[in-house]
C-alpha positions as CSV (number, residue, x, y, z in Angstrom):
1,X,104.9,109.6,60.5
2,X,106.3,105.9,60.6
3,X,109.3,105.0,62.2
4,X,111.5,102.9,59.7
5,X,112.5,99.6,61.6
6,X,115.3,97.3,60.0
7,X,116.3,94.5,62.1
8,X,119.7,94.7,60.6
9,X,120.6,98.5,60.5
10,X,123.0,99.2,57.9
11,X,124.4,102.3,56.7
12,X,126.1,102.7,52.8
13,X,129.4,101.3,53.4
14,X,127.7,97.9,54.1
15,X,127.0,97.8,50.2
16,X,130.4,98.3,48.9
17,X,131.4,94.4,49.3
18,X,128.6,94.1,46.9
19,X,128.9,96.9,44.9
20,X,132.1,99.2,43.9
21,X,132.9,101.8,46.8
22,X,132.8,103.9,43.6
23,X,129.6,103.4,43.1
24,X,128.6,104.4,47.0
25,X,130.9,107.6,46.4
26,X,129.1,109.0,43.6
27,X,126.0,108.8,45.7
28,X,127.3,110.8,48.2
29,X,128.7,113.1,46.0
30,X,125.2,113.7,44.7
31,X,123.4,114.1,47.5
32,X,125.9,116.6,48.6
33,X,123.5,118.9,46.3
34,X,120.4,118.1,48.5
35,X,121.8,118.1,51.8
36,X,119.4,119.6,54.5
37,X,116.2,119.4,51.6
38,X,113.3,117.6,52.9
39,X,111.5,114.8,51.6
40,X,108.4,113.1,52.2
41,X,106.8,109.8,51.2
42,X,102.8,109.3,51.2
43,X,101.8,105.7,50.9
44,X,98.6,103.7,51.9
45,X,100.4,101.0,54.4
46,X,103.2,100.5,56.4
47,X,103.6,96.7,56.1
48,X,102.9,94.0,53.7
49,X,103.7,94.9,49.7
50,X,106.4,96.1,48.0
51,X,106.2,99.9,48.6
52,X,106.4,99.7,52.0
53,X,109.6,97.7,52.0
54,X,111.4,99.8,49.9
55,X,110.3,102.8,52.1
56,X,111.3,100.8,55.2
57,X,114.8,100.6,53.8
58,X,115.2,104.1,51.6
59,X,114.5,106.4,54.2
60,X,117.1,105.4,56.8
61,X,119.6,106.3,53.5
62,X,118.3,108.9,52.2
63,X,118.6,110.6,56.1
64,X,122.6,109.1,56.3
65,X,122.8,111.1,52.6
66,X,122.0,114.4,54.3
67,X,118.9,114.4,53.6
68,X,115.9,115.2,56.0
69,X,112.9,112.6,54.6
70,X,110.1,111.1,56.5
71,X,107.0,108.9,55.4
72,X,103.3,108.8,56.2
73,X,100.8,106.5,55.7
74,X,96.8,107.4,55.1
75,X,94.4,105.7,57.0
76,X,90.8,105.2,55.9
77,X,87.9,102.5,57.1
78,X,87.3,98.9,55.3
79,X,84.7,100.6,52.9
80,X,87.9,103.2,51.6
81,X,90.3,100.1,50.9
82,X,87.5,98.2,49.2
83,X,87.2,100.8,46.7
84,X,90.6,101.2,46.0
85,X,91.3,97.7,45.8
86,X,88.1,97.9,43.4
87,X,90.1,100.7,41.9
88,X,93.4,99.2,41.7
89,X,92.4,96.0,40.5
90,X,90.6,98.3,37.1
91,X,93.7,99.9,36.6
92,X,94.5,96.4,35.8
93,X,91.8,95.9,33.5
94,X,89.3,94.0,35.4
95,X,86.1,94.5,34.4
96,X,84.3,96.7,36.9
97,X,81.7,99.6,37.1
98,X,82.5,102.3,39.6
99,X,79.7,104.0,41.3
100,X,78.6,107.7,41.8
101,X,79.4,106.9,45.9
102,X,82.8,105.2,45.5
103,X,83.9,108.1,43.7
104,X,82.6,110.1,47.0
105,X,83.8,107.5,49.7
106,X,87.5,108.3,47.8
107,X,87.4,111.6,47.8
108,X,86.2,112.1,51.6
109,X,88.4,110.0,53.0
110,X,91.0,112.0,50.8
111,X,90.0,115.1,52.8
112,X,90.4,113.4,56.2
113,X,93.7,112.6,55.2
114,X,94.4,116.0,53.9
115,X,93.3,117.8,57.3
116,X,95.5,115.3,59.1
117,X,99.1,115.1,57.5
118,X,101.0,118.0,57.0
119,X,102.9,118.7,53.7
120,X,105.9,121.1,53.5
121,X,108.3,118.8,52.2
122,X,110.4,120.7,49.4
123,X,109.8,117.3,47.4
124,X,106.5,115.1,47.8
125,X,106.4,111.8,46.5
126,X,103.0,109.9,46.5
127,X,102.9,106.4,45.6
128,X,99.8,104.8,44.0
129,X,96.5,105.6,43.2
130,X,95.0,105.4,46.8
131,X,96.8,109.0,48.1
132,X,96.2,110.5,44.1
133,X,94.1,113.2,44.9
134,X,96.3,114.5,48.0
135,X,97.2,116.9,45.6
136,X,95.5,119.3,46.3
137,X,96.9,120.1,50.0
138,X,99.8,121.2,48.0
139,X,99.9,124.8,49.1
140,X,100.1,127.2,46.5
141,X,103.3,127.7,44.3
142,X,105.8,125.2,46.8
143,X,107.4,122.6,46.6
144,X,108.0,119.5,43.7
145,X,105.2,117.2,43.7
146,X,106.0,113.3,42.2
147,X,103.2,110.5,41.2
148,X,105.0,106.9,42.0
149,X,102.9,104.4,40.3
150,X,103.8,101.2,41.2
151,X,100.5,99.6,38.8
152,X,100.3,97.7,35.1
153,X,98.3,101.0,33.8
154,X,98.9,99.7,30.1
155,X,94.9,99.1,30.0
156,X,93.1,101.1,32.1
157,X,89.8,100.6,33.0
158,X,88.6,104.0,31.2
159,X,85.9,105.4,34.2
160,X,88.2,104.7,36.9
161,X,91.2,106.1,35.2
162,X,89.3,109.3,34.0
163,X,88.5,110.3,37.3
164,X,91.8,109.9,38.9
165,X,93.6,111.5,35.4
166,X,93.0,115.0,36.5
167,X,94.8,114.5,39.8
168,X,97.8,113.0,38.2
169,X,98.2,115.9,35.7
170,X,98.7,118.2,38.8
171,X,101.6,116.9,39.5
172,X,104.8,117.7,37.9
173,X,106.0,114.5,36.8
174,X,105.2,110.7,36.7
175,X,106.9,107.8,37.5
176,X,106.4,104.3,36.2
177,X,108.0,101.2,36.0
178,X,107.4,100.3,32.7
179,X,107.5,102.3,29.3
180,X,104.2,100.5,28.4
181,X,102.0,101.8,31.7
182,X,102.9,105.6,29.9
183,X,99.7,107.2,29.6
184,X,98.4,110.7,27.4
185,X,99.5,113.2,30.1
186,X,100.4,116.7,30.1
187,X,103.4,116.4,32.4
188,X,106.8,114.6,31.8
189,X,107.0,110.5,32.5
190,X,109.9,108.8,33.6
191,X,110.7,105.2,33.8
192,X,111.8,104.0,37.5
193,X,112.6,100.5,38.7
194,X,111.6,99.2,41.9
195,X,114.3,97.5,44.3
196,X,115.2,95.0,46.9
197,X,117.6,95.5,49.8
198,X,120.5,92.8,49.1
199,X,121.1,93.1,53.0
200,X,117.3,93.1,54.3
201,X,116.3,90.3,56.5
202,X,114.5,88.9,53.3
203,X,117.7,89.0,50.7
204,X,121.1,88.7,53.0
205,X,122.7,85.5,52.8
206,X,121.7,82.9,55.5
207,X,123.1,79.6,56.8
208,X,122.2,76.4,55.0
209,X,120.8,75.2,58.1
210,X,118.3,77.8,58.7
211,X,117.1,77.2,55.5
212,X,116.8,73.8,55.8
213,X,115.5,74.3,59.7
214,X,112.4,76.9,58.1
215,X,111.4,74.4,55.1
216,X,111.3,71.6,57.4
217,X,109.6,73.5,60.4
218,X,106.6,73.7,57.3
219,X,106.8,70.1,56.7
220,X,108.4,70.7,53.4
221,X,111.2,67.9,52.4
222,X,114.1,69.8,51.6
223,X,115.5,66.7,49.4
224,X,113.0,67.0,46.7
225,X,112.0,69.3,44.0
226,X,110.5,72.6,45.8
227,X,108.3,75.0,42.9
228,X,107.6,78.0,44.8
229,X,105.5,80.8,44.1
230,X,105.8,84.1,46.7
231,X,102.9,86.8,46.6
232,X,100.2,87.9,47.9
233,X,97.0,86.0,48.2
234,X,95.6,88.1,45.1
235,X,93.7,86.9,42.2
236,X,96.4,88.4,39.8
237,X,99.2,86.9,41.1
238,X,97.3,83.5,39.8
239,X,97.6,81.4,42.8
240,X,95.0,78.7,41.1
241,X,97.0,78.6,37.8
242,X,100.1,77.9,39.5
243,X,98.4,75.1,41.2
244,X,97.1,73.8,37.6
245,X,100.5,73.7,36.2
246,X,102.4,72.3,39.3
247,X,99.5,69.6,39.1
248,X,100.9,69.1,35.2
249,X,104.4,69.0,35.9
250,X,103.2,66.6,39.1
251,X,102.2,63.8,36.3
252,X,105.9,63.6,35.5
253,X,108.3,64.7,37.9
254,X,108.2,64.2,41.5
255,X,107.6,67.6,43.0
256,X,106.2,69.8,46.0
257,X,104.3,73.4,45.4
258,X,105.0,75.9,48.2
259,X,102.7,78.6,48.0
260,X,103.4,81.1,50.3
261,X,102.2,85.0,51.1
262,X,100.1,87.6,53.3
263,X,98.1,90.4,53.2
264,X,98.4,94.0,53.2
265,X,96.0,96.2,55.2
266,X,95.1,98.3,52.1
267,X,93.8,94.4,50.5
268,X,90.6,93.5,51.8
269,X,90.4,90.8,49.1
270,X,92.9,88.4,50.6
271,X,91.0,86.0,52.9
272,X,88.8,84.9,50.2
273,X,91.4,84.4,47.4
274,X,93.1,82.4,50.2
275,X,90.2,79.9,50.9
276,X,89.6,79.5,47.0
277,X,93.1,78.7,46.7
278,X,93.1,75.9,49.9
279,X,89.8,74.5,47.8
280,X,91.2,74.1,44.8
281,X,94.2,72.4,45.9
282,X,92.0,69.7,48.0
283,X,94.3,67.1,50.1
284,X,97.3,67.5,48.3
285,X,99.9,66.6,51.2
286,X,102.8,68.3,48.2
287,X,101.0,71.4,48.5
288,X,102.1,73.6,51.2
289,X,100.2,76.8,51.2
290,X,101.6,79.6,53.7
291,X,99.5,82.2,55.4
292,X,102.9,84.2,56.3
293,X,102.4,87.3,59.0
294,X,104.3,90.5,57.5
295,X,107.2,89.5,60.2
296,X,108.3,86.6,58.0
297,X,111.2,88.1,55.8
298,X,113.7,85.7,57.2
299,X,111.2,82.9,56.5
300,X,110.5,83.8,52.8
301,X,114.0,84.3,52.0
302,X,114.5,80.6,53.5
303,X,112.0,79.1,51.5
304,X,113.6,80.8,48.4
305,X,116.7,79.8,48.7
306,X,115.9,76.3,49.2
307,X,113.3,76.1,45.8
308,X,114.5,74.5,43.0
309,X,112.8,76.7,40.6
310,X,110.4,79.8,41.7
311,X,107.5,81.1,39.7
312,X,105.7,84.2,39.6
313,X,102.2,83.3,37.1
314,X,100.5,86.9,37.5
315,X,97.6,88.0,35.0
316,X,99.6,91.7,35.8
317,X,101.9,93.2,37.2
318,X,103.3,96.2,38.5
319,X,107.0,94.8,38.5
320,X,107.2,91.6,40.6
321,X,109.9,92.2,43.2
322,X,110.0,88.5,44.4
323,X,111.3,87.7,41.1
324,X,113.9,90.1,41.8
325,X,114.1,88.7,45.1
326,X,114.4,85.1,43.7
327,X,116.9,86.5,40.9
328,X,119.3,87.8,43.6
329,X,119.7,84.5,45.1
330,X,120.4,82.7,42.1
331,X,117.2,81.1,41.2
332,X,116.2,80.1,37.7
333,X,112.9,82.0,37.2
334,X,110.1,81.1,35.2
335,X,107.5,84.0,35.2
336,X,104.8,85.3,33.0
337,X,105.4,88.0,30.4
338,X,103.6,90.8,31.8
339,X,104.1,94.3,33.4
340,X,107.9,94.7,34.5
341,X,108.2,91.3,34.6
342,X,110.3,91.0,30.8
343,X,112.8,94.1,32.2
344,X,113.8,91.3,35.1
345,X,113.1,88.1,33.1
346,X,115.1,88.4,29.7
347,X,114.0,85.0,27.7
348,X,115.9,82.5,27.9
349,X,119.1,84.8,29.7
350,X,117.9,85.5,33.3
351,X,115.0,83.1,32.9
352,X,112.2,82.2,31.5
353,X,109.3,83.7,30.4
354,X,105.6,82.1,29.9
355,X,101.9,83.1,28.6
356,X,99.7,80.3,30.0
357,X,98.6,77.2,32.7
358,X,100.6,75.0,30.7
359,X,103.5,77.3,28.9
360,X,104.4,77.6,32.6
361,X,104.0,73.7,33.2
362,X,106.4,72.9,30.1
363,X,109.4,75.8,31.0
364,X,109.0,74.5,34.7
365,X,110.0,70.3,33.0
366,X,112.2,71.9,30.7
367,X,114.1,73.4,33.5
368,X,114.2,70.5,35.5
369,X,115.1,68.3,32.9
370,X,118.5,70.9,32.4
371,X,119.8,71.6,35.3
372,X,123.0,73.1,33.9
373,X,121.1,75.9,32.3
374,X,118.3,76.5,35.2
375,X,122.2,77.3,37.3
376,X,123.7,79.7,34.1
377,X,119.7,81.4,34.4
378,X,120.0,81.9,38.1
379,X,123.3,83.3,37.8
380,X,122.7,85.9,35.0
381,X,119.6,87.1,36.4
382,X,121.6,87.4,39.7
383,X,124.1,89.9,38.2
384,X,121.2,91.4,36.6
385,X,119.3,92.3,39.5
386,X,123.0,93.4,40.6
387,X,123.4,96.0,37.7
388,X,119.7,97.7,37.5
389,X,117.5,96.5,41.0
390,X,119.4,97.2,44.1
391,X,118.4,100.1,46.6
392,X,121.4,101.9,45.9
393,X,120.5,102.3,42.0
394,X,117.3,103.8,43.1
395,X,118.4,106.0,46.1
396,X,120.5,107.2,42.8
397,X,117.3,107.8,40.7
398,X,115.8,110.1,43.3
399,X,118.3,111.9,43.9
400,X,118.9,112.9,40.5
401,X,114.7,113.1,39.9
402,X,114.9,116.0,43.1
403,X,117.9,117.7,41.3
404,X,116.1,117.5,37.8
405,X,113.1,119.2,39.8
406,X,115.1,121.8,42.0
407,X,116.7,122.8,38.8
408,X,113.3,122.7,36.3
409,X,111.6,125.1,38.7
């Protein structure tokens, strides 16, 4: 079971300067319903990605709620995490043809997993295709059983999705981020938002001069134009086509491009993407690219805050969170139309959205050539993320999911 660690512990009062106290009421007043039910979270990794951090911070509420939730992590060797990034990355849409034995690596190490986690939590949640097939450790006729996926599924790659289809239509409901990952299934679907903590180390306001200290401890000049682009080193966050359309906008506007990411321990693929991306980008002494540890939450919300504009190019997407992220602090966004990207990024209103290499070249200029409305952009998408993204708003959807559930069976 992991142990969440925040470095700034909160509890739900700490919201209400941001929120209403309302707001932070009505919570309580709903989990009043669940108090003493127990909860568990199954992921595949306890740092690096977006799942993990919202588990990091959700637990430690959901347990000052009255709740009793914990949250386990599978484990599996390099071959399991190949396939699954293999899988993941067909969920997609990449092309790829899965083979009899990956099929039979999955499942195996499904069964190790199953003999060593325990699961007789009144509501299970697991998030992602890697855990899918856990369940079947459900015992027989308990508890409320959840699929969290966190994935564009809108094209499917159709072997890969027919063999983890079955498992998903065991559960009793589904949860995605986006009406348009809905797939043909014989259980009910429900649309659910990811979220960012407004007081974790990587969204909390910060002093201007630790901002400027981490930029300038990278060697970036904090006096010029900053594009930044934060993700994983992943070949569908585009790293390469940012690079292609900072080197456009580089032809007329003095610029830097800070690329800056990790790696997750369920992504095997991240080294390589990494070196591609240092080759294409040669000697470029503008282009900082950041190999960041999963420690770094103070330094990416620096190097946010001090972009001018921040960009998130992927070929998919599950939702983006650093968009959120860069929303929250104000930052005019300019982000590719894909996944949950357009429920963050409304045209032209909380930023702006792009379909290609040079789309995002020309919205980048545009914005720097109007400064006014790159500021009104950053400010509407921060009350955006406000209204619909914050932890709160989804400790609110689960609770009223487990209520739904309790109540339905």
């Amino acid at each position: 079971m992991i142990a969440t660690t925040a470095p700034h512990l909160v509890c739900l009062d700490d919201y209400v300067p941001i929120l209403r106290a309302q707001e932070i009421d009505d919570l309580r007043a709903l989990a009043k319903r669940l108090a003493g039910r127990s909860v568990q979270m199954v992921n595949s990794t306890a740092v690096g990605g977006g799942v993990a951090e919202i588990l990091n911070r959700l637990i430690p509420l959901m347990s000052e709620l009255g709740l009793v939730p914990r949250w386990d992590v599978i484990t599996g060797g390099a071959d399991f995490f190949e396939i699954t990034k293999a899988f993941h990355n067909a969920l997609h849409g990449v092309p790829f043809e899965p083979r009899p034995h990956d099929f039979e690596t999955f499942l195996a190490c499904t069964e190790q997993n199953r003999q060593r986690l325990q699961f007789d939590a009144e509501f299970t949640v697991i998030h992602d295709p890697q855990p899918v097939a856990l369940i079947d450790a459900r015992p027989p006729r308990s508890g409320h059983w959840i699929w969290r996926c966190h994935i564009d599924l809108s094209r499917p790659n159709e072997g890969v999705w027919e063999f983890l289809r079955p498992f998903v239509c065991k559960y009793d409901g589904a949860l995605f981020s986006s009406p348009e990952f809905s797939q043909q299934l014989p259980i009910p679907q429900y649309q659910f938002f990811p979220c960012i903590d407004p007081l974790s180390d990587k969204n909390r306001e910060v002093e201007d001069e630790t901002v400027r200290e981490v930029v300038e401890r990278f060697g970036i000049d904090p006096k010029r134009t900053i594009l930044t682009q934060i993700s994983r080193f992943d070949r569908l966050k585009d790293p390469i086509g940012v690079l292609r359309a900072y080197q456009i906008v580089k032809r007329y506007d003095d610029c830097q491009l800070v690329l800056a990411g990790g790696s997750a321990s369920d992504d095997p693929e991240g080294g390589a993407v990494l070196a591609d991306v240092r080759e294409a980008a040669g000697n470029d002494p503008d282009v900082h690219i950041l190999d960041l540890p999963p420690s770094s939450a103070l330094e990416i919300n620096a190097l946010q805050r001090a972009s001018t504009i921040v960009i998130q190019k992927s070929l998919r997407e599950g939702f983006g969170l650093t968009v959120t992220e860069a929303l929250w602090k104000k930052k005019p966004v300019v982000a590719s139309a894909v996944g949950g990207i357009p429920a963050q990024v409304i045209h032209k209103h909380t930023g702006l959205l792009t379909h290609s290499v040079e789309g995002t070249a020309y919205q980048i200029r545009f914005l720097l050539a109007n400064p006014a409305l790159a500021q009104r952009l950053g400010e509407q998408g921060h009350e955006h993320v406000r209204e619909h993204f914050l932890i709160t708003s989804n400790v609110r959807r689960y609770l009223a999911l487990f209520l739904f559930q309790a109540r339905e069976n």
